[in-house]
VEXVOLO-941378 format. One record per atom (N, C-alpha, C, CB): residue in one letter; x, y negated, z negated. Coordinates in steps of 0.2 Angstrom, whole numbers, plus 5000, padded with zeros to 4 digits. Each point is the difference from the previous one (the first is absolute). Glycine has a CB too. Example, Ala and Ser with C-alpha at 12.3 -4.5 7.8 and 13.67 -1.06 7.14 Angstrom:
% VEXVOLO-941378
A506650284961A499649945000A500449945000A499150064994S500749895010S500449944999S499649954997S500650035010
***
This chain:
% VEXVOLO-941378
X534945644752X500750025000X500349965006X499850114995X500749855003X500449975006X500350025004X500049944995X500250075010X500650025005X500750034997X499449895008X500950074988X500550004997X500050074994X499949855003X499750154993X499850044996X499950085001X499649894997X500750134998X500050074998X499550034996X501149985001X498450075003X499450014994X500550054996X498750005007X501049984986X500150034996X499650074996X500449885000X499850174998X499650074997X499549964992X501250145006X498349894995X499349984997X500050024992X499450035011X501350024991X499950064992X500750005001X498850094997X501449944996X500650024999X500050065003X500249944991X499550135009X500050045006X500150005007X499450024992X500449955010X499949975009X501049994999X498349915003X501850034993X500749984999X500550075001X499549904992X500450125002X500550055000X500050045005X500050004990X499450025012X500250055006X500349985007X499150064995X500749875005X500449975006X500550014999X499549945003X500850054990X500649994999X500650055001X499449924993X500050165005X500450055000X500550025007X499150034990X500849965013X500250015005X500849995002X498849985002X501750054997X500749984999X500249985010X500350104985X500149875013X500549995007X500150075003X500749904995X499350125011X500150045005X500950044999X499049915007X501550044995X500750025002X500449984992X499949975015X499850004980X500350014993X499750084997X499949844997X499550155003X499750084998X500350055002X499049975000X501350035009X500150065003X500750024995X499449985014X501049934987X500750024996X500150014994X500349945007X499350044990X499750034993X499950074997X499649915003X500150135001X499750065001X500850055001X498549945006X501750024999X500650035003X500750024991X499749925017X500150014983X500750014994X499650024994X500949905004X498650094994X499850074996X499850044998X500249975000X499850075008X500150065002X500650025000X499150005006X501749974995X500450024997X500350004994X500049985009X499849974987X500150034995X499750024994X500549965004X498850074999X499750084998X500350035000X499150015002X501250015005X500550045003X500450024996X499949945010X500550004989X500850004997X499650034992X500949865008X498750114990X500050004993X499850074997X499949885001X500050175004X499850054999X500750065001X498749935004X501850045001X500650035001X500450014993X499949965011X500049964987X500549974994X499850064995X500049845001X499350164998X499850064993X500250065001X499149954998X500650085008X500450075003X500649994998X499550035010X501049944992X500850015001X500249994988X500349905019X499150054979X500350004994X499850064997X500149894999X499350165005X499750084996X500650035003X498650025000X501950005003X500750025002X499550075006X501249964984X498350005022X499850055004X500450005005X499050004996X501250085006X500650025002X499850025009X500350054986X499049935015X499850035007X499849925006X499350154992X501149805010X499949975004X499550005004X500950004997X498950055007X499250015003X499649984999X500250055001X499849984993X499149994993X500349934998X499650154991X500849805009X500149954997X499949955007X500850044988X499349965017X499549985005X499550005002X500550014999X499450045000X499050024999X499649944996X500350144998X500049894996X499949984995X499849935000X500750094996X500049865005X500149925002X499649975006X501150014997X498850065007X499549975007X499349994999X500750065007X499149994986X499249975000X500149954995X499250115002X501249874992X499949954997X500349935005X499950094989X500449925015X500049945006X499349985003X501250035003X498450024999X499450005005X499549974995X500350115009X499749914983X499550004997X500249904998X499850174994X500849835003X500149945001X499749945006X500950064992X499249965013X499849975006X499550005002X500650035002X499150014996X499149995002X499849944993X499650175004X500949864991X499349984994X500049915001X500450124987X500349865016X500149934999X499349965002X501450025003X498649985003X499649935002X499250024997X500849975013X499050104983X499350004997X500049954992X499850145006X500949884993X500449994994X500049914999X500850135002X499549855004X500049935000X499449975002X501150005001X498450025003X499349985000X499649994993X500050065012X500150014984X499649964996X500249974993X499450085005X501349934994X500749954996X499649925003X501650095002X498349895004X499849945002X499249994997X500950005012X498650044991X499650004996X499749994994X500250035007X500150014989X500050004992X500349924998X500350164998X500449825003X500149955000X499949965003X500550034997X498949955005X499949945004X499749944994X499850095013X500649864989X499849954993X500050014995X499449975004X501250064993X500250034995X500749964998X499250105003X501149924992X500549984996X500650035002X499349974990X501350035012X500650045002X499950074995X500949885006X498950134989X500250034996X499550085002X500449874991X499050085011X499550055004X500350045007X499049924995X501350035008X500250025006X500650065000X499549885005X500950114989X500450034997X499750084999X500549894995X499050115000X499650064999X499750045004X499849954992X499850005013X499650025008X500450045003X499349905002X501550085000X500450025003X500350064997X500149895005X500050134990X500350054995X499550075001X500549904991X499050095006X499550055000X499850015008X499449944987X500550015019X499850035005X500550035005X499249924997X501450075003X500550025001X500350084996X500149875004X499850114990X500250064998X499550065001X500649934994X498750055004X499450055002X499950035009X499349934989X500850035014X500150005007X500450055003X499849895000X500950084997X500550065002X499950075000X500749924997X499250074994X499950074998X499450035003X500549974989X498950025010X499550045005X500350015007X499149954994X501050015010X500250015006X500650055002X499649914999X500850084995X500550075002X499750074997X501249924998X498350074997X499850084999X499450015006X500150004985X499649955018X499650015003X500550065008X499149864993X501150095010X500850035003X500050074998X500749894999X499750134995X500350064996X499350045002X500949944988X498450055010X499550044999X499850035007X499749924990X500650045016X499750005007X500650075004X499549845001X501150154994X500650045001X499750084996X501049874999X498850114996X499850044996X499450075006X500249884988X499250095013X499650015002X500250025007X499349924991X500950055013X500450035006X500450104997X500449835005X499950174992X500550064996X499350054999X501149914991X498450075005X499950065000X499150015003X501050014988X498849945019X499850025006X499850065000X500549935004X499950124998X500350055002X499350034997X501549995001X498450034991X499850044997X499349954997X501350084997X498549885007X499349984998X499550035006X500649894994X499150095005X499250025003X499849965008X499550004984X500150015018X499849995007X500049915001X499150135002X500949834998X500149915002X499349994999X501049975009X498850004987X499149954995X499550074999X499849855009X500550204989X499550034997X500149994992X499850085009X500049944988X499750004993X500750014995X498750055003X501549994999X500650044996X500649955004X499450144998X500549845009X500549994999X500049914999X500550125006X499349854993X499649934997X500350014992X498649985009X501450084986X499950024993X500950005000X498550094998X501749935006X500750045001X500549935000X499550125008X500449834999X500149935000X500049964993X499350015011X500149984986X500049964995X500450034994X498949945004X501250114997X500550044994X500550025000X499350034996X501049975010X500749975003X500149944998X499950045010X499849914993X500249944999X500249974992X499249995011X500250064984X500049974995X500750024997X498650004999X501650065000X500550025001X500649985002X499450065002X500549935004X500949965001X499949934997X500450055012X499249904985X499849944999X500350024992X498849965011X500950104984X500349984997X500750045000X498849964994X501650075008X500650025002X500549954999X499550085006X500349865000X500349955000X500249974996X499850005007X499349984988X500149964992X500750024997X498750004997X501050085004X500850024992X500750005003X499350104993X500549935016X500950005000X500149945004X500450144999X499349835004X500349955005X500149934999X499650075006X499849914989X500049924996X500650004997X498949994996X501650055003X500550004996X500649965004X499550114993X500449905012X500449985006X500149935003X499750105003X499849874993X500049934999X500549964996X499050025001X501250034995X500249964993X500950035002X498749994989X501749955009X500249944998X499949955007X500950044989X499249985018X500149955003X499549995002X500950005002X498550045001X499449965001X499649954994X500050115007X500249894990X499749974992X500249945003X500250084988X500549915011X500449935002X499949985006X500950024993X498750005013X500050005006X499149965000X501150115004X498549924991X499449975000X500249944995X499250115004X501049894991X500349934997X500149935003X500550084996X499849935009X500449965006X499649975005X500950085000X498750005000X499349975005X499649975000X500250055004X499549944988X499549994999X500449924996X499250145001X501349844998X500249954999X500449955006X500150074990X499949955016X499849985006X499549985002X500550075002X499049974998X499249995000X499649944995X500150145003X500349874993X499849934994X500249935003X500150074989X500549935013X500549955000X499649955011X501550114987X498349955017X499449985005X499550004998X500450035006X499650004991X499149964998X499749924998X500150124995X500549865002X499749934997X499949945005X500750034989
***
């Protein structure tokens, strides 16, 4: 190898995972704007279910902001991964699916932790048996709670918000 030269990865594995690694201060800003509009898009739905209690609709907008926020930079690590040396059309897909799966777990994961805090109170002593059994059926619980009522909170403007971003994410990738 010469002075000049850049070693190159051996496999296409080695590649990608170098590759996954997003920018620092794009990601954070990334993460930031959408976690706002998780946020927003979660308000937009409430306000079009005509809910009457402002409180619960901040609540509400504040874990799908947080979930959005977390989910980003897992979201755009493996969007880069999956696309790596791939066709924009992939990077398209990588970005859709990881962003949207990301978010979504991340805000039930969130919801479930909200959950599991609530009803503490009435569980069992901290790593015994029961309450280890109590935990994972909590969890499973709010996890699927969220499927039925909280996925819904996505749609229309989260839909068009992961659209955007995963057409973003194509249009850097190439």
């Amino acid at each position: 190898m010469t002075a000049g030269s850049v070693a190159r990865p051996s496999s296409w594995l080695a590649g990608a995972l170098a590759a996954m690694l997003p920018p620092l201060l794009p990601t954070l800003a990334g993460a930031l704007l959408w976690g706002v509009a998780m946020g927003a898009g979660a308000i937009f739905a409430l306000v079009l279910e005509n809910w009457e209690n402002p409180d619960n609709i901040r609540i509400v907008a504040a874990f799908f902001a947080a979930g959005g926020f977390v989910a980003f930079p897992f979201a755009i690590a493996l969007a880069r991964f999956l696309s790596f040396r791939r066709s924009p059309e992939a990077a398209f897909a990588a970005a859709f699916l990881s962003l949207g799966l990301a978010t979504a777990c991340a805000t039930a994961a969130i919801y479930a932790l909200d959950y599991r805090a609530y009803y503490a109170e009435w569980h069992a002593d901290t790593l015994t048996r029961t309450w280890i059994l109590q935990f994972v059926h909590t969890g499973a619980v709010a996890a699927y709670q969220f499927a039925v009522l909280g996925l819904r909170l996505y749609f229309p403007f989260g839909f068009v918000a992961l659209l955007v971003a995963s057409f973003w994410f194509m249009r850097r990738a190439r």
